[in-house]
C-alpha positions as CSV (number, residue, x, y, z in Angstrom):
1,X,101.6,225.1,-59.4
2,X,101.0,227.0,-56.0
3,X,104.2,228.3,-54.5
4,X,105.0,230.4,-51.5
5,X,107.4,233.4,-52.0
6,X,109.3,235.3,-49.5
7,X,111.8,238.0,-50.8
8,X,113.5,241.1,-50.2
9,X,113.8,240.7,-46.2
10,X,114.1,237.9,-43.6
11,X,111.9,235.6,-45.0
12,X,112.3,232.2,-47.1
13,X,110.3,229.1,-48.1
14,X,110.4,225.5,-46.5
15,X,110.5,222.5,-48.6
16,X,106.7,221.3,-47.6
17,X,105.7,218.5,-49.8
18,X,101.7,218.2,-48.7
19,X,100.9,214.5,-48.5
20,X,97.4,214.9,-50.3
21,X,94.3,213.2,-49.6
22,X,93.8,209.7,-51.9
23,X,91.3,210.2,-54.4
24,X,91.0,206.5,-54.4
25,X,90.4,205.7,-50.5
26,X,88.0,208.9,-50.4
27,X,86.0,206.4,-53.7
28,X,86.2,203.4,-51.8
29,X,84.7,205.2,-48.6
30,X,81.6,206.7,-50.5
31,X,81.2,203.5,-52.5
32,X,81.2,201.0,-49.9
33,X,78.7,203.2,-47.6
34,X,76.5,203.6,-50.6
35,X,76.4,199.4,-50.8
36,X,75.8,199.0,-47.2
37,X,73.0,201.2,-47.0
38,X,71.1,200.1,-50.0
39,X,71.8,196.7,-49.0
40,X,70.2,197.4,-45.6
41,X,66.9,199.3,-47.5
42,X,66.6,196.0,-49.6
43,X,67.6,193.2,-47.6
44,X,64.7,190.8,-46.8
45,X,62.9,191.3,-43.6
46,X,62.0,187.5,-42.8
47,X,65.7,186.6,-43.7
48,X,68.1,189.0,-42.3
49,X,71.4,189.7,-42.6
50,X,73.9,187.3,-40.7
51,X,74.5,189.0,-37.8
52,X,78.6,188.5,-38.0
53,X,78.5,189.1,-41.4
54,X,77.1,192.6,-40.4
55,X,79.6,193.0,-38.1
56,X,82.4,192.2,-40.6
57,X,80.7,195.0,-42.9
58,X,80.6,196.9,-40.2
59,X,84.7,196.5,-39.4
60,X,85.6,197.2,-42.9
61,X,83.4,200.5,-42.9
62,X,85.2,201.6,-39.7
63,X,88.8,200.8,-41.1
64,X,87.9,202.8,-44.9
65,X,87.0,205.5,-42.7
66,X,89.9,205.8,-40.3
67,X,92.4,205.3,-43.2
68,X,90.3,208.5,-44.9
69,X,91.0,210.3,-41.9
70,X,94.3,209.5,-41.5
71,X,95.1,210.9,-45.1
72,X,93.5,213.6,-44.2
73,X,95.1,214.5,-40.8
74,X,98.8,214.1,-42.3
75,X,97.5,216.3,-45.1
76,X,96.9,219.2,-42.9
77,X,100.1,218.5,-41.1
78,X,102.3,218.8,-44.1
79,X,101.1,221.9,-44.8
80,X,101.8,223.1,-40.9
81,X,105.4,221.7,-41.4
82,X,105.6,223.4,-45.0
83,X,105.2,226.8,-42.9
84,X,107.4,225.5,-40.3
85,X,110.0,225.2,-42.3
86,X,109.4,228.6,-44.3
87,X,110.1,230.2,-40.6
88,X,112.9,227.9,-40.1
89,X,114.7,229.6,-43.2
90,X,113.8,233.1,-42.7
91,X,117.3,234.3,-42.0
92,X,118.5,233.4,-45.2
93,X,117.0,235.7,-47.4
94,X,120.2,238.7,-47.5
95,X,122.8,236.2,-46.5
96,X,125.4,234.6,-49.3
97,X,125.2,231.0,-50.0
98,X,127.8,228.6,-51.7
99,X,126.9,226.5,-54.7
100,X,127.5,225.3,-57.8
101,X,124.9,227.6,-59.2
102,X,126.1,229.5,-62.5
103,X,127.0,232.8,-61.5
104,X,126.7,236.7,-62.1
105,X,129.2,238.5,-63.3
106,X,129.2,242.3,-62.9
107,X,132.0,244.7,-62.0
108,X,134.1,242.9,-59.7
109,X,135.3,239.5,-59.3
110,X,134.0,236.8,-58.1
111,X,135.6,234.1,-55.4
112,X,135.5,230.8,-56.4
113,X,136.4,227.7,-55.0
114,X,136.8,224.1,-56.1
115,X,138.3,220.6,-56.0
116,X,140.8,219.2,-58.8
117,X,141.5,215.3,-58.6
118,X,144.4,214.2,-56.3
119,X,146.4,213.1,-59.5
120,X,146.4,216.2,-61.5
121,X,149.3,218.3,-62.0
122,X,147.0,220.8,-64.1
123,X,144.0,223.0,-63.6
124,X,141.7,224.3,-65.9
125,X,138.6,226.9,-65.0
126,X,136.4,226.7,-67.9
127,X,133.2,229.1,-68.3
128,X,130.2,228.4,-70.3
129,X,127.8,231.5,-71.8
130,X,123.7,231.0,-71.1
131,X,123.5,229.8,-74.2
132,X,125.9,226.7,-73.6
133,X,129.1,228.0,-75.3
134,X,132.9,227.8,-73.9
135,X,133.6,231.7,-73.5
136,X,136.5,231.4,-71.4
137,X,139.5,229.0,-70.1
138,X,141.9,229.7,-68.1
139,X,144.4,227.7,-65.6
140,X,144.0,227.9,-62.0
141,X,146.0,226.6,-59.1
142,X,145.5,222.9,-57.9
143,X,145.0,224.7,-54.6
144,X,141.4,225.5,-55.2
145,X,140.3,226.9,-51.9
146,X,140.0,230.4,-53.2
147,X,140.6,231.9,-56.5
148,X,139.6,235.8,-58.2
149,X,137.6,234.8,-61.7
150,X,137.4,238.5,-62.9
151,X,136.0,237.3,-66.4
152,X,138.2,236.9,-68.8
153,X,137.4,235.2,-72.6
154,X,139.1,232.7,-73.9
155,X,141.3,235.8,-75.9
156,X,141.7,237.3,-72.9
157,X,139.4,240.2,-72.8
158,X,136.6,240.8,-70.6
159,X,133.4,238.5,-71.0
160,X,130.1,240.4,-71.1
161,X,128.1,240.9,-68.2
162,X,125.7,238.1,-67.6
163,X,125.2,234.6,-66.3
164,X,127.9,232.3,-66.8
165,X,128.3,228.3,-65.7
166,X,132.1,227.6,-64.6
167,X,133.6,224.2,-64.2
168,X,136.6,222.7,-63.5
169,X,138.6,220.5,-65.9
170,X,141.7,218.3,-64.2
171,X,144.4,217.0,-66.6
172,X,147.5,215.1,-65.9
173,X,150.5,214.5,-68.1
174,X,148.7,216.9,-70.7
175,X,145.5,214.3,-70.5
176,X,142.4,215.3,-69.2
177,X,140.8,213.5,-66.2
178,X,137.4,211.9,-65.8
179,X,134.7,214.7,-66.5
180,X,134.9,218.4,-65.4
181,X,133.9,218.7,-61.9
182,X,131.7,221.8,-59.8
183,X,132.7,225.0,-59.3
184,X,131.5,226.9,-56.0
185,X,130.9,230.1,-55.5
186,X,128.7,232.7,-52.9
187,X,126.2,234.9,-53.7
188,X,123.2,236.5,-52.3
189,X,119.9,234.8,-51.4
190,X,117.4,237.9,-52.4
191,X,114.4,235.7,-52.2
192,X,112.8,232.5,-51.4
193,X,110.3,230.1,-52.8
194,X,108.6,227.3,-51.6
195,X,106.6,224.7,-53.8
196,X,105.3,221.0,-54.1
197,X,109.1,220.1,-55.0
198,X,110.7,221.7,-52.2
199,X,112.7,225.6,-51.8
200,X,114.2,226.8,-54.6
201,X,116.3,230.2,-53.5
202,X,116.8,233.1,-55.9
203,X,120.1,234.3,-56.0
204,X,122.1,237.6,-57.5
205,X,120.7,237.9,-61.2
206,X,118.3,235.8,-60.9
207,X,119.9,232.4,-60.4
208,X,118.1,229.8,-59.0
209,X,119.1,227.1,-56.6
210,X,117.6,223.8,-54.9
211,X,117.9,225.1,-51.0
212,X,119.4,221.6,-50.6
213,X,122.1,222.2,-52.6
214,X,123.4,225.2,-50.5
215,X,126.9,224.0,-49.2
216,X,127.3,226.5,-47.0
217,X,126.0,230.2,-45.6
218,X,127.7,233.6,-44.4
219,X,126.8,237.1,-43.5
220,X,128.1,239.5,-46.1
């Protein structure tokens, strides 16, 4: 699959779906002038063709034609409005973005924010490992506007350096509640890429996000 990238400085991708041209209307087209024609070379001279059933033929020729073109036309506009929209997120590329993207974790912490159900009197940060085990739990407060996750395991020592995916567990009266909700957090857009399904942005260590799934963006 074709993809535009645009990394490293103010540039980014646009999600440009291209509408493509029918294969099955461009058939049609061919087909239906190859009848008329050889209908025309064969037709019998002392009994021609009906001359409004020509001009029916002739109507249905002209509308295959304009739809063909019309495919065509918004083909070439998707891709204009792909580009568009590539310019259009340019700026992002060195700002942060919030999402519920897993995260990097290096030498420092990292600001996260999140949303416990309105019934819970409990709060429980949980973080998964790449390779889909619970490394580390931990409460938080049921204020989850901003909280430090510095990375700790489950025995309280520091996790590894790597990717982790952290979600949010609400309990109440020592029961959990519903299903463990997202977890946001910023990080830096260091590249962009656009494709056939839309702009996926590359963040710090490689984590990649739907552009439409950015919640919200800031200037580091």
């Amino acid at each position: 699959m074709d993809t535009t990238t645009i990394s490293a400085t103010p540039a980014s991708a646009a999600p440009a779906a291209a509408t493509s041209t029918s294969p099955k209307v461009t058939s049609d087209y061919t087909t239906f002038l190859k009848m008329m024609t050889t209908q025309l070379q064969n037709q019998d001279p002392l009994s021609p063709m009906d001359s409004a059933q020509f001009a029916v033929q002739l109507a249905t020729f002209s509308g295959v034609e304009q739809q063909t073109r019309t495919n065509q036309l918004l083909e070439s506009l998707g891709g204009q409005f792909g580009v568009f929209g590539m310019a259009q997120l340019a700026g992002w590329v060195g700002q942060q973005a919030r999402s519920a993207a897993p995260v990097m974790l290096g030498d420092s912490a990292i600001n996260v924010s999140y949303k416990p159900d309105n019934l819970a009197d409990r709060a429980v940060l949980v973080a998964t490992n790449a390779q889909g085990n619970v490394v580390g739990r931990e409460d938080v407060p049921l204020d989850g506007s901003s909280y430090q996750w510095f990375g700790a395991g489950i025995s309280g020592d520091p996790l590894p350096q790597g990717i982790y995916t952290l979600s949010l567990e609400s309990y109440r009266d020592g029961e959990q509640i519903g299903t463990a909700g997202p977890v946001q957090s910023y990080a830096r857009i260091l590249e962009a890429q656009g494709g056939a399904s839309g702009t996926t942005l590359i963040l710090d260590g490689g984590v990649q996000v739907a552009a439409t799934d950015i919640t919200a963006l800031r200037v580091p």
